[in-house]
N, C-alpha and C positions, 0 to 999 in steps of 0.2 A: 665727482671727485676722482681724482686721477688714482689709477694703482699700478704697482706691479704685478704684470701682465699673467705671469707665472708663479708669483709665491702665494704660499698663505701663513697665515699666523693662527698655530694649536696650541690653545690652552689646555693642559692636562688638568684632570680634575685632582683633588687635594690628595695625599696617600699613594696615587701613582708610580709604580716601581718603573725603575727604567726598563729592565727588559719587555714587560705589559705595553708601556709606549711606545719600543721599539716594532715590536708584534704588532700591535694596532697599525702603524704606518704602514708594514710592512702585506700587511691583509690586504690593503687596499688597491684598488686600479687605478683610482686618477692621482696618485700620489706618489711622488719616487720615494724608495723604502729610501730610512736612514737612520743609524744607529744616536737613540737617545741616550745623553747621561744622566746617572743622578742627580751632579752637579747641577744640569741644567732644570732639573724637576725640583729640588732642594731652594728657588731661588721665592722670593718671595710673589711674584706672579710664573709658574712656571709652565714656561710656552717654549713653542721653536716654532723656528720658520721653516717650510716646507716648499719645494719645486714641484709645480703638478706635472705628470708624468705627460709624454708626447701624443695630442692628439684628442687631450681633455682640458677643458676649460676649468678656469678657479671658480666659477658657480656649479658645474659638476663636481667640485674637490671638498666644496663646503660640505653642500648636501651628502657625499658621501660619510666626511669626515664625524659630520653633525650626528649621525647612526653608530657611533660607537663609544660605548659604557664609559670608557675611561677620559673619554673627549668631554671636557667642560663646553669650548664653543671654539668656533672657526671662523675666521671672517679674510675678507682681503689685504693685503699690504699696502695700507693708504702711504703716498709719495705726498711728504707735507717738505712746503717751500719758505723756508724763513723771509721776510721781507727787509727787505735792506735798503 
């Protein structure tokens, strides 16, 4: 299945403050930091999408991402194609 080659999609786990998210990204190595909002944590599945940093792959960014407390789950950015 196709994906985007660089992003990933983090689900925060429930309670997750923004600044905690923000932290979390920001710890990491295969991940460019990026300032999360409440809004965005407030939503009823509450994820972002993330650019993994130069030089690391999105199955190094999982695995990293997947080792931290506040990270519900991480996975790739499936590119889905409507049929027409």
């Amino acid at each position: 299945m196709e994906y985007v080659s660089d992003e990933v999609i983090v689900v925060f786990r429930a309670g997750t403050t923004a600044s905690a998210a923000t932290a979390a990204l920001a710890g990491t190595q295969s991940v460019a930091a990026q300032e999360v909002t409440q809004e965005e944590l407030d939503q009823p599945l509450p994820y972002v999408v993330v650019k993994t940093s130069a030089g690391h792959t999105v199955d190094q960014a999982i695995s990293e991402l997947e080792q931290i407390d506040v990270i519900e789950s991480a996975q790739r950015n499936h590119v889905l194609h409507t049929m027409g």
